[in-house]
C-alpha positions in Angstrom: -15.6 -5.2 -11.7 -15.1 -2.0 -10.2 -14.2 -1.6 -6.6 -15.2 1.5 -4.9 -13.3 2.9 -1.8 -15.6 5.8 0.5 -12.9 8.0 2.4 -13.1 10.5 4.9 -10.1 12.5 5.7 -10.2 13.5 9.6 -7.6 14.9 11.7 -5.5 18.7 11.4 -6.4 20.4 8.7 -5.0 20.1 5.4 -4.8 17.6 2.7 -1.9 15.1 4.0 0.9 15.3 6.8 4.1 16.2 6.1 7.1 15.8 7.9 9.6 18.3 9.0 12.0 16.1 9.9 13.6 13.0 8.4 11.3 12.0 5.5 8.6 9.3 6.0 8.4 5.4 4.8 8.5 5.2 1.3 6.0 2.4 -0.4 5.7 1.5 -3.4 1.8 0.6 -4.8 1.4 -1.3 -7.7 -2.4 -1.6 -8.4 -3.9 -1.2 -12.4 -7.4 0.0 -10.5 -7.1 3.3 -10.3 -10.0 4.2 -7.6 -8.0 1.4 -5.7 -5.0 2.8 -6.2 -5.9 6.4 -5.2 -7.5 5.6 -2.2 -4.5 3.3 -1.2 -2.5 6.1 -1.6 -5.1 8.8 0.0 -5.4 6.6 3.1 -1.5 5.8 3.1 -0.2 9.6 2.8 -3.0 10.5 5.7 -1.1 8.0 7.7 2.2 9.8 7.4 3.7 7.3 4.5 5.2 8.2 1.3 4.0 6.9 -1.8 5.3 5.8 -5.1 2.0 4.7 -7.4 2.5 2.4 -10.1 0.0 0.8 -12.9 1.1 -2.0 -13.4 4.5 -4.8 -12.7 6.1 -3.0 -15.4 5.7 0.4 -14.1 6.9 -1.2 -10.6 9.9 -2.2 -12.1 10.6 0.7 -13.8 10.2 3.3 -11.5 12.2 0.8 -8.3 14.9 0.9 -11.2 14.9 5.1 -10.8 14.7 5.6 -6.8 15.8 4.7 -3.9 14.3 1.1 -2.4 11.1 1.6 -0.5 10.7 0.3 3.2 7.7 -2.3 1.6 5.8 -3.3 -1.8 2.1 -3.3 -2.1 1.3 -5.6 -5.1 -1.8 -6.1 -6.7 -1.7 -10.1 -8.5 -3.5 -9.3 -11.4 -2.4 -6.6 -13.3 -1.7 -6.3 -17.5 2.0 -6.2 -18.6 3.6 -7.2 -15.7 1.4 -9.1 -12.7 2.4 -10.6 -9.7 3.8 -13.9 -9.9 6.4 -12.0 -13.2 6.8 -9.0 -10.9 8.8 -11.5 -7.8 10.7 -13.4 -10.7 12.0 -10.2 -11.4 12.5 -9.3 -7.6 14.1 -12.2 -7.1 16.7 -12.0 -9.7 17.8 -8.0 -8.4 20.0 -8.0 -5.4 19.0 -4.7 -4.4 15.1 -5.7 -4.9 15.0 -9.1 -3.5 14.8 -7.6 0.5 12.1 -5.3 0.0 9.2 -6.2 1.9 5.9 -7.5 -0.6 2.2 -7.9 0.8 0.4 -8.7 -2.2 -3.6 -7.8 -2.2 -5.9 -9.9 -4.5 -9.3 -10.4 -4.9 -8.3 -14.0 -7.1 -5.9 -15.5 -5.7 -4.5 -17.3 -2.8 -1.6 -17.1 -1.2 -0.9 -20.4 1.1 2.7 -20.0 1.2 5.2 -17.9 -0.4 8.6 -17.1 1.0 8.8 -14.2 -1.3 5.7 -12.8 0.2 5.6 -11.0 3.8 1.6 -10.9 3.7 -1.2 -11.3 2.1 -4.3 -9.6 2.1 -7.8 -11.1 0.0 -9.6 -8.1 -1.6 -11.8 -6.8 0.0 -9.4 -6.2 3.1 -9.4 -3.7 6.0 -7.3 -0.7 6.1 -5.8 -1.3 9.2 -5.0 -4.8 8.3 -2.7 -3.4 5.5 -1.6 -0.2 8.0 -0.4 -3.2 10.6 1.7 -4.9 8.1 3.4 -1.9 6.6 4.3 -0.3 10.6 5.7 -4.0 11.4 8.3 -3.9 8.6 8.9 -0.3 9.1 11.8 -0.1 11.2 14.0 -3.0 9.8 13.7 -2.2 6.5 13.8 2.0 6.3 17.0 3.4 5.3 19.0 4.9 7.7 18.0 8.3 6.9 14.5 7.7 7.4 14.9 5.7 10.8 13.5 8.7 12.9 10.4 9.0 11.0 10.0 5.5 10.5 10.0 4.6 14.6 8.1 7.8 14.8 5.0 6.3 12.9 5.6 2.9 14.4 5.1 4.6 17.8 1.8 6.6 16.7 -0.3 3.7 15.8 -3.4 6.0 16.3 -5.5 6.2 12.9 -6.1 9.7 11.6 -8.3 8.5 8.8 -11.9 7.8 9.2 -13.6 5.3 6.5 -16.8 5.4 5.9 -16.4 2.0 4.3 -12.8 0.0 6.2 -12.7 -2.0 4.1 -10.2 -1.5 0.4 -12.5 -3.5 -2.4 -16.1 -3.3 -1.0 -18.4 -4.0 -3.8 -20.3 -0.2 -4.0 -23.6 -2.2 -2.7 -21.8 -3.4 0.5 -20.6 0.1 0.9 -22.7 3.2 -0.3 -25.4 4.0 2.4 -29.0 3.4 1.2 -29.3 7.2 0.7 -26.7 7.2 -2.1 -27.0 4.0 -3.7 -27.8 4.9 -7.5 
């Protein structure tokens, strides 16, 4: 199934803020779709965050292993190599892992009740659901050096991206205006 994501850019000119100052909340995305993932990160950057993409668990892993920890995790459940349920084993089991932030995002499965989990969000979701979660965890979990930036976003909760579908995962039927459908 392929999920389709319609995005409109709107705000100052240019592709994607960037800040002067201290540097933005890093997440981390680890989706295998890669319309979903580049949107996720299109609509993320737009909103003043920094993101690390990744494939897969594996890749997750792997690149967490090479940088500093992000503020949150955005994990897909079903992904090849490494999914979701392997990728919080591992988390667990890492000291310096185990307090990031996750909201998973699945279109087949159900969360009822995780402890490892900070939020869920059922595919399709709404970008502002997922833009609420991320600003909440924002500020207790930034490092130090990105405090500034990080109470900076939490304080402009404005959107500065237009969709013309909100929602991440809209089947292209739900979404495409009549005039485009192919």
């Amino acid at each position: 199934m392929i999920w389709i994501i319609y995005i409109l850019a709107k705000g100052r000119p240019g592709a994607h803020p960037r800040s002067v100052g201290p540097q933005p909340q890093l997440v981390l995305v680890a989706e295998d779709d890669d319309d979903v993932r580049d949107a996720l990160v299109q609509v993320l950057e737009t909103e003043g965050f920094q993101v690390m993409p990744a494939i897969d668990g594996r890749d997750a892993l792997d690149r967490l292993g090479q940088v500093e920890p992000p503020c949150a995790i955005v994990l897909d459940w079903v992904m090849p190599r490494i999914g979701g349920e392997s990728f919080l084993a591992a988390r667990a089991d890492s000291d310096r892992l185990s307090r990031i932030p996750v909201f998973v995002v699945s279109a087949t499965h159900l969360i009822v009740s995780d402890n490892r989990v900070q939020g869920f969000l059922e595919k399709p979701f709404a970008v502002d659901d997922l833009l609420l979660l991320l600003r909440r965890v924002c500020g207790a979990h930034c490092p130090e050096e990105r405090r500034a930036a990080c109470a900076n976003m939490a304080a402009n909760r404005g959107p500065r991206v237009a969709l013309a579908a909100t929602r991440i995962g809209v089947e292209p039927e739900a979404s495409l205006p009549p005039a485009t459908k192919a």
